[in-house]
N, C-alpha and C positions, 0 to 999 in steps of 0.2 A: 523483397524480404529474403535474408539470408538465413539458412538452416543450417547452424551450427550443431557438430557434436550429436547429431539423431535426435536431439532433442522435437519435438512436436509444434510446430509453433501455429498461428490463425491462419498462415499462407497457406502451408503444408497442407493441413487439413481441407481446409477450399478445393487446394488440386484433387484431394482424390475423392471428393463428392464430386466437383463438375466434373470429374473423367470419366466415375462411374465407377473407382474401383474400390469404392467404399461408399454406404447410405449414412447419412448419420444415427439410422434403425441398429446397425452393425455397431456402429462408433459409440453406443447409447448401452447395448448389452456388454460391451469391453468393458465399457465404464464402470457398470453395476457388478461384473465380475468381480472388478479393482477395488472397487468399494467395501465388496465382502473379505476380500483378503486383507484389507488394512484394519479393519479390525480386526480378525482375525493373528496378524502378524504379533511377534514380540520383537519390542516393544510394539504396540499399535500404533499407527502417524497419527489420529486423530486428529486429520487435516479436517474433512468435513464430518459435523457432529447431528445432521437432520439430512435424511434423503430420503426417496420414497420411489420405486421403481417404477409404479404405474406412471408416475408426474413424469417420470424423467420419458419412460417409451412414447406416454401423447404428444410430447412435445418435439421427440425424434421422428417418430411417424407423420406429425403436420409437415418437417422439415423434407422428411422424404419425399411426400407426395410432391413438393414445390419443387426440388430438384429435379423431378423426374418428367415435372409439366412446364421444365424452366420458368421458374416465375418467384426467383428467391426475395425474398424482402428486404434483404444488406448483406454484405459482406460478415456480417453474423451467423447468419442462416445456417442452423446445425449445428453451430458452436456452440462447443459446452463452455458455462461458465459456472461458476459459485459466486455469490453475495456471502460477508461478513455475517453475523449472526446480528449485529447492532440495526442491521435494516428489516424491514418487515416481510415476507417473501410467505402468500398463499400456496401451500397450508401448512405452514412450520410453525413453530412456536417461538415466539418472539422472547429470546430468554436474555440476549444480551449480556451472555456470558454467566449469567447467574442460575441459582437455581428456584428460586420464589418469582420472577417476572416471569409470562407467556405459559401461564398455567392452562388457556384453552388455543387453540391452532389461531392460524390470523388467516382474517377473513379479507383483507384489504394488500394489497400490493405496494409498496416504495415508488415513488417516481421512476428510481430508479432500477427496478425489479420492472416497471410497465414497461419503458422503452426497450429494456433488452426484448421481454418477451416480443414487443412491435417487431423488433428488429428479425425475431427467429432464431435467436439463442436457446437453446439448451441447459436451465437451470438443473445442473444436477442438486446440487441441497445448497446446506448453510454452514458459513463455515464455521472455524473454534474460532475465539478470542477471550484475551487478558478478561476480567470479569471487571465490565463497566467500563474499560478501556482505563483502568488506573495503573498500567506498567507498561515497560517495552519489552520484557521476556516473554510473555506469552503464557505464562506459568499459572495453570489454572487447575488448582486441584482438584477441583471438586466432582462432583459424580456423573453429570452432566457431559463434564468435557474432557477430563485430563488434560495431560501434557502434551501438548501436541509436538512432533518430533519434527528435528531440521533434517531435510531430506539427506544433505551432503555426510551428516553423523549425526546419526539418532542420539547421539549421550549429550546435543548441545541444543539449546533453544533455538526454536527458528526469530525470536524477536517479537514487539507484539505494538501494537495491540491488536492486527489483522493479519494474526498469527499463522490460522488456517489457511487463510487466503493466500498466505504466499508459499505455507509446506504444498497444499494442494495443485497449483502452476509449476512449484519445483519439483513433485515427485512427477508431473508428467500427466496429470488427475485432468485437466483444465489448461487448456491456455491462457485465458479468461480471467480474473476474478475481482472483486470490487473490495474495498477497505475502505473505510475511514482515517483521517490523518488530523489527531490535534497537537501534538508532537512529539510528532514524528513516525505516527501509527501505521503507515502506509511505506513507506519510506524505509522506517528501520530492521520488519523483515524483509522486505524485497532483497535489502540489504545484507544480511543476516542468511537469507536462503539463495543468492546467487541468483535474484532476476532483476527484470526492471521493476520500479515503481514512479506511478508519477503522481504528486500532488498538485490538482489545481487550484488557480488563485480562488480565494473567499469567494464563494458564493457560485463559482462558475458552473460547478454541474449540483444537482438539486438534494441537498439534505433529507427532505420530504419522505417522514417515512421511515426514518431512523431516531432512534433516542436522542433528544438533543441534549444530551450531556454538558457541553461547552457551548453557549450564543457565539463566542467572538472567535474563537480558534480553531475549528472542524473544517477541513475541505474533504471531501469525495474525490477519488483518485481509482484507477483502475492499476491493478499487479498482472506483470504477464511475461509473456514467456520472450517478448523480442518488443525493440521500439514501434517496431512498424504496429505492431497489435495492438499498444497503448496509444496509436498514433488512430487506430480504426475505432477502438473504444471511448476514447476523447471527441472522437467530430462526432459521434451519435448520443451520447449524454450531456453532453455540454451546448447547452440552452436554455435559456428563462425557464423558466418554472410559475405561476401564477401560486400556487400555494407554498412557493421558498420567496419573499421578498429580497432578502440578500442579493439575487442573481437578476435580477428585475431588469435592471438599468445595464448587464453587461454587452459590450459590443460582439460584433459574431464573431466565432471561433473559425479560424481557417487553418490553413497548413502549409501554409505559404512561402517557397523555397524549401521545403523540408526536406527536396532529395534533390538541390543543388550539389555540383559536382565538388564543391571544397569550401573553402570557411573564409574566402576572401574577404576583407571589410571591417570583418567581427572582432571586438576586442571582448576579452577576457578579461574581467576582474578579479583580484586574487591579493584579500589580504594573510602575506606568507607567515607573519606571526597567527594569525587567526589556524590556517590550514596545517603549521605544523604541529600542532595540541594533539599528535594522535601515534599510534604504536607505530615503530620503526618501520617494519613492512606495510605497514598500510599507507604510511608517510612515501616509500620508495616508488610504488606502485603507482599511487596519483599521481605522482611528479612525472615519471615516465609519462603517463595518460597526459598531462598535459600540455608537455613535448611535441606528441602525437598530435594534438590538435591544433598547435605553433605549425607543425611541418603540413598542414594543410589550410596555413595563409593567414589562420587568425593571428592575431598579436594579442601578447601576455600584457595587461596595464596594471600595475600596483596598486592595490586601493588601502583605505584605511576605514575599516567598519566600527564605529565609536561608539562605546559606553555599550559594550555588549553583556559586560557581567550585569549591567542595571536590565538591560531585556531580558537577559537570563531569567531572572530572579522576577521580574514584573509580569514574562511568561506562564511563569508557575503560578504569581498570584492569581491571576484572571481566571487561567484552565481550571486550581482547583476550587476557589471561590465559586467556579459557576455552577461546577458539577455538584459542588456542596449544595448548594442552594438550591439546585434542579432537584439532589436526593433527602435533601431533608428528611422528605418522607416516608421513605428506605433506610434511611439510616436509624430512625427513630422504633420503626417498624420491624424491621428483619436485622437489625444487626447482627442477631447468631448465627443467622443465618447465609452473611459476608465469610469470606475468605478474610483472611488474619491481614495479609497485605492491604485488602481494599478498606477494611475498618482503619486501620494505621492513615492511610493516606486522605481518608474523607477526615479523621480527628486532628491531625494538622492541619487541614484546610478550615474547620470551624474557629481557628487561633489568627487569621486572618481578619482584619480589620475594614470597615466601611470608605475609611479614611487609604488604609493598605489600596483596596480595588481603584479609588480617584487617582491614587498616584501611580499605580502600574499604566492605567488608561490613558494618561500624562506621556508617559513612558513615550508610549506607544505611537503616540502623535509625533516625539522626536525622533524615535527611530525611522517612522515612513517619511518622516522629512529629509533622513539623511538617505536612506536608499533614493528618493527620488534626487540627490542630487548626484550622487552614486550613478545613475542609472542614464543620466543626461551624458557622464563619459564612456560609460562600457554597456556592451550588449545584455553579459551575464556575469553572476558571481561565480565560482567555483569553489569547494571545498571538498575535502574527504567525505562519503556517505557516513561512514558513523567510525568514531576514532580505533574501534576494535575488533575482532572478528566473534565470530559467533558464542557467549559464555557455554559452561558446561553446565549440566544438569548433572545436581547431586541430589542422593537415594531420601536425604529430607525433605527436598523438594515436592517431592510427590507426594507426601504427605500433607506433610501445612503450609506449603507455597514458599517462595522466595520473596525476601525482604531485603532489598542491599539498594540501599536511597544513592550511596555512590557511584554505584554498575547504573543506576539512572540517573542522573547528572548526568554523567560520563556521555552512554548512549544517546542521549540530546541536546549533546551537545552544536552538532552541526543541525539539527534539527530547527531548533524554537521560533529562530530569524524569521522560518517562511510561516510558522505558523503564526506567532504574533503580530505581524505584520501584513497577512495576506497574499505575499507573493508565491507565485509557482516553481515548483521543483522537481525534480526526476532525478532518481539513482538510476547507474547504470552497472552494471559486475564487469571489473577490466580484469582482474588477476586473481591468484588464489593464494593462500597461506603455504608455509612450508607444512603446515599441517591438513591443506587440502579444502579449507573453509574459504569461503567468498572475500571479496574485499571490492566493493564498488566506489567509483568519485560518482559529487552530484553538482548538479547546476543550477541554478537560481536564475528568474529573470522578473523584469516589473511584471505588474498586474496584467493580466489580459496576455501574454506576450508566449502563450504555452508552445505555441510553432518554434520558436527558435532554440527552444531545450529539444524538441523531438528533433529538428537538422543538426543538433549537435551530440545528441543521444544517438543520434545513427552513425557519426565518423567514432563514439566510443568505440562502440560496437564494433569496429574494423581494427582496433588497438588490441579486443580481445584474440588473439592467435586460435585459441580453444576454447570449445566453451567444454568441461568435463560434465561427465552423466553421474549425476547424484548415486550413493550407493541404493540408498532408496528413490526406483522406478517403474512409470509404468507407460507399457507402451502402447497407448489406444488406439493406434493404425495397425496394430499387431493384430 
């Protein structure tokens, strides 16, 4: 793993617990320091919205003692991470971005909240997120969370809907942290905040444990601070599950080639009417990126992604139909009690028809027809991560939320493919705005196929020159 920029990454941190010159007892009270200045700061990041000192020190003190009697349990061990607020994580409250869910603490653990703990992770809390996972800004008024701030410039959304999750990796809080992704939730802050993110195919690492919002469009993904970390997060969560059926039937996750010396072999898909739909510099940037991963052997193949405005649109119907239908009884219930955004977006999905869901679902069976033939000539697809850089938070935001159904379009755009479809995805940050904000390319590959996004998530990663230090940081080795 390479350490760019001072940045903190899961390698880093490893070194100086096995050297000794740090516990993660040390790395645990930095932490809780950080924690009280972020709220404390103006603005406040509002990355993480539930912590609890004593949970965080037991869980650094178990990690100590194993360092100290060598006898770690993973390449986790002592790593701090954060979980989305969408999963359940003892003894937080299970609010899910709202404020009427998780009125008593949770008694029960996520699938994915048990293996990190297996693992020897360092759960500092929970983080913010979009309310109900119904936007990609992040933009959560309400009293529970605010607005959670982009580390790179607090005046701009970190993205959403695993908002926290990715201000909290990019202020430096966490190498670590886990999201949800129905489109594009994982993805387009990683995006948005200058890290990696990676979405795995449907089903691969285990829902269990989180709101199920969406049946057909959720995958679990981990946001972090470098490939190789998403690349240590991915081999220990991604495995059947007996209580997620989704993930039942998948074949085992390896890593296979992933720190080959160059990209000999591998073709590149890239349909270039599809990838240029996006802003001037962001369009410059990936193209370069591309380049870069031509001059180490792969070959660029033309593809033609068909009938994408109909998945667009057959995307939306599924995601919102389902969540409609999961919250009926929330919406019927608490609607005062919704954000102005999430009431707006559940009352268009009730305008969605029976007839509407058979033919999205139609949709969807020709689109994974065409990717699999797609898929039979190139390795991966490529596209820009998300067509814009980070939007700006304005002073009414904070008040009664953002509503701009265009700025989301827009933002999922490069998104929907891997959700409605299933396929896996990883942003990675190649360059930065003239105004200093991220700009990541991402990569698509079939089903099951998550190794060859992380060997090609790692030659990004050498395209990036620098990686710059967010204005808002913090440094836990300090």
């Amino acid at each position: 793993d390479v350490v760019r920029g001072g940045l903190v990454t899961n390698s880093k941190l490893l070194l100086s617990c096995r050297s000794g010159k740090l516990t993660p007892s040390q790395v645990a009270k930095n932490i809780i320091a950080m924690l009280e200045d972020c709220d404390k700061s103006t603005p406040p990041l509002r990355a993480i919205v539930q912590w609890d000192r004593e949970q965080i020190m037991l869980m650094a003190e178990g990690s100590t003692t194993r360092y100290r009697n060598k006898c770690t349990l993973s390449c986790l061990d002592g790593i701090p991470v954060c979980l989305k607020e969408e999963f359940k994580v003892v003894p937080y409250h299970h609010r899910v971005g709202t404020v009427y869910l998780g009125t008593q603490p949770e008694t029960e653990d996520a699938t994915v909240a048990k293996k990190l703990r297996k693992a020897g992770a360092v759960i500092i809390g929970v983080s913010n997120m979009h309310e109900l996972g119904t936007g990609t800004t992040g933009c959560n008024p309400n009293r529970y969370h605010k607005i959670p701030r982009n580390p790179y410039n607090p005046n701009h959304f970190t993205g959403g809907s695993s908002s926290g999750s990715a201000a909290a990796v990019a202020a430096g809080l966490c190498p670590v942290a886990i999201g949800t992704d129905g489109g594009g939730s994982v993805r387009i802050p990683a995006s948005f905040c200058g890290v990696v993110g990676l979405k795995g195919t449907f089903g691969r690492i285990s829902c269990h444990g989180s709101l199920p919002l969406s049946y057909s469009t959720v995958s679990v993904g981990p946001i972090c601070t470098s490939v190789a970390d998403a690349a240590i997060v991915y081999s220990i969560l991604a495995e059947p599950d007996l209580h997620y059926p989704y993930g039942l039937k998948q074949p085992k996750a390896t890593l296979s080639d992933m720190c080959a010396p160059d990209l000999k072999g591998l073709k590149l898909g890239v349909d270039w009417t599809f990838f240029k739909a996006c802003d001037a510099e962001v369009l410059s940037a990936c193209e370069k990126a591309v380049k870069h991963l031509q001059s180490l052997g792969a070959s660029v193949v033309e593809v033609s992604l068909p009938e994408m405005e109909e998945a667009r649109v057959a995307h939306v119907i599924c995601i919102l139909s389902e969540m409609r239908d999961f919250l009926q009884p929330d919406f019927n219930k608490h609607f005062h009690e919704m954000n102005l955004e999430t009431r707006a977006s559940l009352a268009l999905a009730s305008q969605f028809t029976a007839l509407d869901y058979i033919k999205a679902n139609r949709q969807r069976t020709r689109s994974m027809r065409f990717l699999q033939e797609i898929f039979s000539t190139v390795n991966c697809i490529l596209t820009p991560a998300v067509p814009c850089t980070a939007p700006r938070i304005y002073e009414s935001d904070l008040l009664a939320g953002s509503s701009d159904m265009s700025l989301t379009v827009r933002t999922m755009r490069f998104m929907q493919l891997g959700n409605f479809t299933g396929i896996p995805g990883i942003v990675v940050p190649i360059a930065y705005s003239t105004a200093g904000l991220p700009i990541s390319l991402q990569v698509m590959a079939k089903w099951w196929d998550e190794a060859i996004l992380l060997r090609i998530g790692l030659k990004l990663e050498q395209f990036r020159d620098q990686t710059k230090k967010p204005s808002i940081y913090y440094d836990i080795l300090a």
